[in-house]
C-alpha positions, 0 to 999 in steps of 0.5 A: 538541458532539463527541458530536454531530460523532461522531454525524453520520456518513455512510458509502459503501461500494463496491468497487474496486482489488481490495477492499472500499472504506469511506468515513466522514465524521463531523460531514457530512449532504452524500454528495456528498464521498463520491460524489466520492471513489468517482469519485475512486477508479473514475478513478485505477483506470481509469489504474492497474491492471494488471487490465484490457485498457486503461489507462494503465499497461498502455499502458507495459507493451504498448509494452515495447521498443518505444516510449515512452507518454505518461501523465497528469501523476498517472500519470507522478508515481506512476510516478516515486515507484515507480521512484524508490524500485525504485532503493533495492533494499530490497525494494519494486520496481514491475517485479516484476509478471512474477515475480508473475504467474509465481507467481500466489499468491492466483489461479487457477492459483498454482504454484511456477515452476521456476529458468529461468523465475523466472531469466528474469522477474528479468531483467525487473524491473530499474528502470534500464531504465525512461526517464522524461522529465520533459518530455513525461511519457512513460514507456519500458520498454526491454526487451520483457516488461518491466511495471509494476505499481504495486498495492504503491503505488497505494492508498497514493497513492489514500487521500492524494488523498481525504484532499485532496479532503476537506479541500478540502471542509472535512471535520472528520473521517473514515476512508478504508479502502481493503481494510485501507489506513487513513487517518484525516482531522482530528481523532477526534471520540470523544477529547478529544485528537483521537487515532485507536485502531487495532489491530494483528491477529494474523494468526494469530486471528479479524478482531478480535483485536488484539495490541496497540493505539495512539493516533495522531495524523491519518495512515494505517496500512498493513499488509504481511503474509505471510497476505494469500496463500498457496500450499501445496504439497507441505508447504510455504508460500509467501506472496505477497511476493517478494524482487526479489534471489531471486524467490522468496517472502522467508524470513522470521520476520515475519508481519506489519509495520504502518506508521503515518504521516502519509501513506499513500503513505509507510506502503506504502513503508515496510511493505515497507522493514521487512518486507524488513528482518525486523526494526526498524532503528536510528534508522529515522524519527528524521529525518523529521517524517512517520513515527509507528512501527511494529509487527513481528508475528513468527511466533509473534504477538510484536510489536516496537513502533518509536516514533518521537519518541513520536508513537504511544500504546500503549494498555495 
């Protein structure tokens, strides 16, 4: 029976959100759980980016110091999570999106801003001038220049509502990989215990080279690394992930952190947690159900592995 269920699987593959998208179903013959995922994603896409001339969240951003936005009730709560979170100032901030576009690492264009600029674009990315009502679920920027940008959460959020969508379809199993964003659904139809495998790549090495791998339970895993997107100049390396504190890119000796979690939305926030940290921090999950571990890749592809309550396997 399972090898069957394991057998019986459909896949739809498309692209969004910057990314390749693969969806699995296992033990399914019907698409049209996977064709409503896609629709599922080109929606919450066409609320959210920042990409595009028209959308929900860039509604907020062309209104900055100018007037509030009425958003869509999934907007509105996926903004109050980031911002929520933008006020713990450990790393992750949903305003930073002028530094980044300022830097433009991993576009046409990327450069490394001179002092006055970077100084002007922090200046922005404060979370306590962001006005969230509750009551007419509108959001207001109050200082004009100021953006949104929820690409460091969005997928995390995305990958949770298809994961809903199929167990409200009775889904037994399968995989949402949103660009390397993975969330597994039900019980692995390839192990007795119903665990999922998953690999931690070093980044140093060819797609395909794990340095170390782990069965997990259902859940999602997430990675934030400094190889995503580089700029060199003049000898030197700059990644993509920028301290809301400097500006600049984080020194660090992390390549790499991966969350792995009950939920997606939780690994996104908590990849950037540890990473900023640059190393594990004691007791960190111990007082949650929803946290599995963590893996920290560091510069010369060791790897600190964080398990929390013994909810990973490693895989020796």
């Amino acid at each position: 029976m399972i090898n069957n269920l394991a057998s019986q699987k459909l896949t739809k593959t498309t692209h969004a959100l910057g990314t390749r998208i693969v969806l699995t179903v296992m033990g399914e013959t019907n698409e049209k759980v996977l064709d409503d995922s896609i629709a599922l994603i080109q929606l919450y896409e066409q609320q959210l980016t920042v990409n595009a001339p028209v959308s929900e969240v860039m509604a907020v951003n062309n209104a900055s110091g100018k007037q509030a936005v009425q958003v869509s009730p999934s907007t509105f709560a996926l903004i109050k999570a980031a911002v929520e979170q933008s006020h713990q100032h450990f790393g992750f901030n949903a305003l930073i999106g002028p530094l980044v576009k300022l830097w433009k690492i991993g576009f046409a264009g990327a450069n490394v801003p001179n002092e006055s600029d970077i100084s002007k674009r922090l200046a922005m990315s404060n979370a306590a001038n962001v006005i969230l009502n509750d009551a007419d679920q509108s959001v207001y920027l109050t200082e004009p220049g100021m953006e949104l940008d929820l690409g460091g959460i969005a997928k995390g959020y995305i990958a949770d509502r298809i994961r809903d969508l199929w167990r409200a379809n009775g889904v037994q199993a399968g995989i949402i990989n949103l660009g390397g964003n993975i969330e597994f659904v039900g019980t692995s139809p390839k192990r007795d215990n119903g665990q999922w495998l998953v690999g931690v790549q070093a980044p140093t090495k060819a797609r395909g080279e794990d340095l170390l791998t782990v069965l997990m339970p259902a859940g999602s895993a997430v990675t934030s690394g400094t190889y995503e997107r580089v700029l060199v100049k003049d000898g030197h390396r700059y990644h993509h992930l920028l301290s809301p504190e400097t500006g600049h890119p984080l020194q660090t000796h992390v390549s790499g952190v991966t969350i792995f979690a009950r939920d997606s939305i939780t690994c996104e926030i908590e990849t950037k947690r540890l990473f900023f940290a640059g190393k594990p921090i004691p007791g960190w999950g111990e007082d949650r159900d929803d946290i599995y571990g963590a893996a920290f890749v560091y510069d010369d592809d060791t790897v600190d592995l964080v398990i929390v309550h013994h909810r990973l396997k490693l895989i020796e």
